[in-house]
Every structure is written in structure tokens, then in C-alpha cells.
C-alpha positions as CSV (number, residue, x, y, z in Angstrom):
1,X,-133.8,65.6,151.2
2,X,-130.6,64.0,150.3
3,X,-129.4,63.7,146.6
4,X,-127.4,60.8,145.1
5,X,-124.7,62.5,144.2
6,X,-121.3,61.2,145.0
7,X,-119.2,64.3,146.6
8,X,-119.1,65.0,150.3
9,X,-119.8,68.1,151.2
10,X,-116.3,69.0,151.5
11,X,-115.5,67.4,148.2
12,X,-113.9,63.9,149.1
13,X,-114.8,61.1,147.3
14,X,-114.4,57.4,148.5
15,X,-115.3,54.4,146.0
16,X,-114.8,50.8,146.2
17,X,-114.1,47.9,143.3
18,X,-117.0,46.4,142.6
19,X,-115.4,43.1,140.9
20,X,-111.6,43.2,141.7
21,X,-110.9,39.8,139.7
22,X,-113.7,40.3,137.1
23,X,-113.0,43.8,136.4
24,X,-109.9,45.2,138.5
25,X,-109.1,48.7,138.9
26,X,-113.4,49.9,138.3
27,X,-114.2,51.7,140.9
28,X,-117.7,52.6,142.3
29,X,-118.4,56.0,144.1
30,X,-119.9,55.3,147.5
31,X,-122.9,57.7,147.8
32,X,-123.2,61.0,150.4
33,X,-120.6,61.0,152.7
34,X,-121.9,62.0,155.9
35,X,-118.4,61.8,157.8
36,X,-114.7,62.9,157.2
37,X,-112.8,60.2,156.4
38,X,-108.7,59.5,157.7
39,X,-106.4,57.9,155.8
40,X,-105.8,54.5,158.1
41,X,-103.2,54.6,160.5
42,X,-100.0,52.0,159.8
43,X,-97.8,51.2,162.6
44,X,-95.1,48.8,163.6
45,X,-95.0,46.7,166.9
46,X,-91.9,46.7,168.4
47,X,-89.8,44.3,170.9
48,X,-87.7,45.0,173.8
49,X,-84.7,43.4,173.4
50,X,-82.4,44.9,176.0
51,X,-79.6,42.8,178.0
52,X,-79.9,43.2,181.5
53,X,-76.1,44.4,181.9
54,X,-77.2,47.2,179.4
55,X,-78.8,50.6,180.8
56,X,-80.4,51.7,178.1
57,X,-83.8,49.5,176.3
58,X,-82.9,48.5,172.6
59,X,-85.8,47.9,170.4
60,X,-86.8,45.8,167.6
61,X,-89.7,46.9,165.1
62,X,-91.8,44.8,163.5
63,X,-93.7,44.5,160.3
64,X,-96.2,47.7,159.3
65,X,-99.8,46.8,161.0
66,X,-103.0,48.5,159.1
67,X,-105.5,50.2,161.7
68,X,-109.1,50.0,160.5
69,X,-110.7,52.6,158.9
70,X,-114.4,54.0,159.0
71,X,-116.5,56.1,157.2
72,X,-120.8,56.8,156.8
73,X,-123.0,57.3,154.0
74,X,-126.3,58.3,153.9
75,X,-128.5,55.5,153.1
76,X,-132.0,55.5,151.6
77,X,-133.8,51.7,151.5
78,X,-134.9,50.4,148.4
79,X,-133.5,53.2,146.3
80,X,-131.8,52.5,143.4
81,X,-129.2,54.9,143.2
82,X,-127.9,52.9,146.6
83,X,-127.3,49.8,145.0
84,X,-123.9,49.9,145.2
85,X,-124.7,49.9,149.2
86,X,-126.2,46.4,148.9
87,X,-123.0,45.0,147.1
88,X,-121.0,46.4,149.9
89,X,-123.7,44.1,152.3
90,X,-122.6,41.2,149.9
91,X,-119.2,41.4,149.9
92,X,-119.5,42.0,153.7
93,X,-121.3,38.6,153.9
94,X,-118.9,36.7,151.9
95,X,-115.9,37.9,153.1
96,X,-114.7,39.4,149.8
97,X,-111.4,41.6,149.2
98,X,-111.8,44.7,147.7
99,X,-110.0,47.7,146.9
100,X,-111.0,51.2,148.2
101,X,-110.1,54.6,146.7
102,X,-110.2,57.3,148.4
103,X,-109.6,61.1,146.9
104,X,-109.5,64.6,148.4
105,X,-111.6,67.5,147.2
106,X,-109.2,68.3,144.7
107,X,-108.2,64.6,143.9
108,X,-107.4,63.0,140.7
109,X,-105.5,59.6,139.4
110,X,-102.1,59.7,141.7
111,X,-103.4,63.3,143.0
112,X,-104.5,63.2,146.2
113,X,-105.2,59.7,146.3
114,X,-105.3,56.9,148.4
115,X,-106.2,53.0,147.0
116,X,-106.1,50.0,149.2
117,X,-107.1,46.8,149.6
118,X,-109.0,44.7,152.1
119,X,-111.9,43.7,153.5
120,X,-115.5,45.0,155.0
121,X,-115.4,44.4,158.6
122,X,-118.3,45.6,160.1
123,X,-121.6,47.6,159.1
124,X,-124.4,49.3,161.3
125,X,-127.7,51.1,159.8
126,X,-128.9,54.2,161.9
127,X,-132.7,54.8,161.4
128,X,-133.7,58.6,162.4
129,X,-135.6,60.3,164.2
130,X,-136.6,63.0,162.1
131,X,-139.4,62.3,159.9
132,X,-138.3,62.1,155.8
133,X,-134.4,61.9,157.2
134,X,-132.1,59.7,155.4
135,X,-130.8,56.3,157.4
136,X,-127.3,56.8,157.8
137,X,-125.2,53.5,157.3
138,X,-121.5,53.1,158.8
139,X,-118.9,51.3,157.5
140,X,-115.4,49.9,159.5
141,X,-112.7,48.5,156.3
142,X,-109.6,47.0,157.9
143,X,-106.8,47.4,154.8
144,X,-104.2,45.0,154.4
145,X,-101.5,44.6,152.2
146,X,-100.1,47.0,150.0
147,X,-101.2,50.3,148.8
148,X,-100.8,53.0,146.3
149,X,-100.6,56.8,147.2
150,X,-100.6,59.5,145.0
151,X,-99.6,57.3,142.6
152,X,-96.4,55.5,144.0
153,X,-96.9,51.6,144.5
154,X,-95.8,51.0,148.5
155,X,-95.1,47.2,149.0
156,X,-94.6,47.9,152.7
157,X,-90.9,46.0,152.4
């Protein structure tokens, strides 16, 4: 039977602020990972730009695009130490921006560390098949804006 404790089995943590204008920089753990986690992916678009008397493309890049990011939690209905799960649901619902931390096994403030904003973009609730098994619940968070890693402030200029 699944505990509420707040460490994935490998020791990663990932936690979300609850209130980001009443009470910024509060985070709250999201329970039992089920799932590694990867840091979202930021790329730039780019433009081809070559002349057709050159004969070799030239490229332009664009601005740095956040890919989504997903992770699961196991998810038991109707108990209380998940209630944090339902305020994800909310937010989900009302389109709120929230920042997301996200720490390694050995993870501290600016150690380790990932914290971004965005938004919940999607949610999906797996009901199993084993008898007295946990439902699972998935989360997608598309980031967007800038981010702090390890500490440093990136404004993504």
C-alpha cells in the first residue's frame, strides 16, 4: 500500500506553488512519484535565410520555445494527504500559473534545482487493475517564461 510520503523512490522531489500571488515562493510537495521526471526541453526555431546566389543555407534562430513536461503520482480518492492533488485539478480548471520545483535526490535551495513557471495542461486518472492498487494520476505542465536553475535567475534574453 502506498504511503504519503513525498520522495520518489529514487529520491526526486517535484512540488508546485500553491498560491503564487498570495503566498509566492511556498511550495507544495506533490505526493509519490511514480515516474522519472526530465527537466523540459528549450529549443529555438530557426529560419532559412539563404540568397539563392549563395551555396551554402544561412540560418536565423529564434526565441527559446519551452517543451512540455510530464510526470505521475500515485493517487488515492478521497484521501486527505492528496489534497494538494485536488488544487492541482483547480488550478487545471481555471487556467492558473504556477510555479513548479523540481529537486534531485540530493537536491537543496539552488542545489540541484529546477523552478519554473506555467501552467497545468492536461491530467488523466488511471484506475487499476489490481485489487487495493493506488490510481495513478498523470500530469503534462507546459513552462513558460523564465526560470531559475541551481540557483541562477535565466531570463532567457
Amino acid at each position: 500500500m502506498p504511503t504519503p510520503t513525498v520522495i520518489a523512490g529514487h529520491g526526486a522531489t517535484v512540488a508546485y506553488e500553491a498560491l503564487p500571488s498570495g503566498s509566492p515562493g511556498v511550495f507544495t510537495a506533490i505526493s509519490e512519484l511514480t515516474s522519472d521526471f526530465k527537466r523540459p526541453k528549450l529549443t529555438r526555431g530557426n529560419t532559412e535565410y539563404t540568397s539563392h546566389n549563395k551555396n551554402v543555407s544561412y540560418f536565423s534562430t529564434g526565441y527559446p520555445v519551452w517543451d512540455k513536461m510530464s510526470f505521475a503520482c500515485n493517487y488515492m480518492y478521497n484521501d486527505g494527504t492528496h489534497d494538494h492533488l485536488t488544487g492541482i485539478k483547480k488550478q487545471f480548471s481555471q487556467n492558473t500559473v504556477v510555479g513548479l520545483r523540481m529537486r534531485g535526490p540530493t537536491g537543496t535551495t539552488a542545489t540541484d534545482e529546477m523552478i519554473v513557471s506555467g501552467q497545468w495542461i492536461s491530467w488523466e486518472i488511471t484506475d487499476p487493475n489490481k485489487q487495493g492498487a493506488p490510481r495513478q494520476i498523470t500530469f503534462e505542465f507546459q513552462p513558460s517564461g523564465n526560470w531559475i536553475e541551481d540557483g541562477v535567475v535565466f531570463t532567457g534574453a
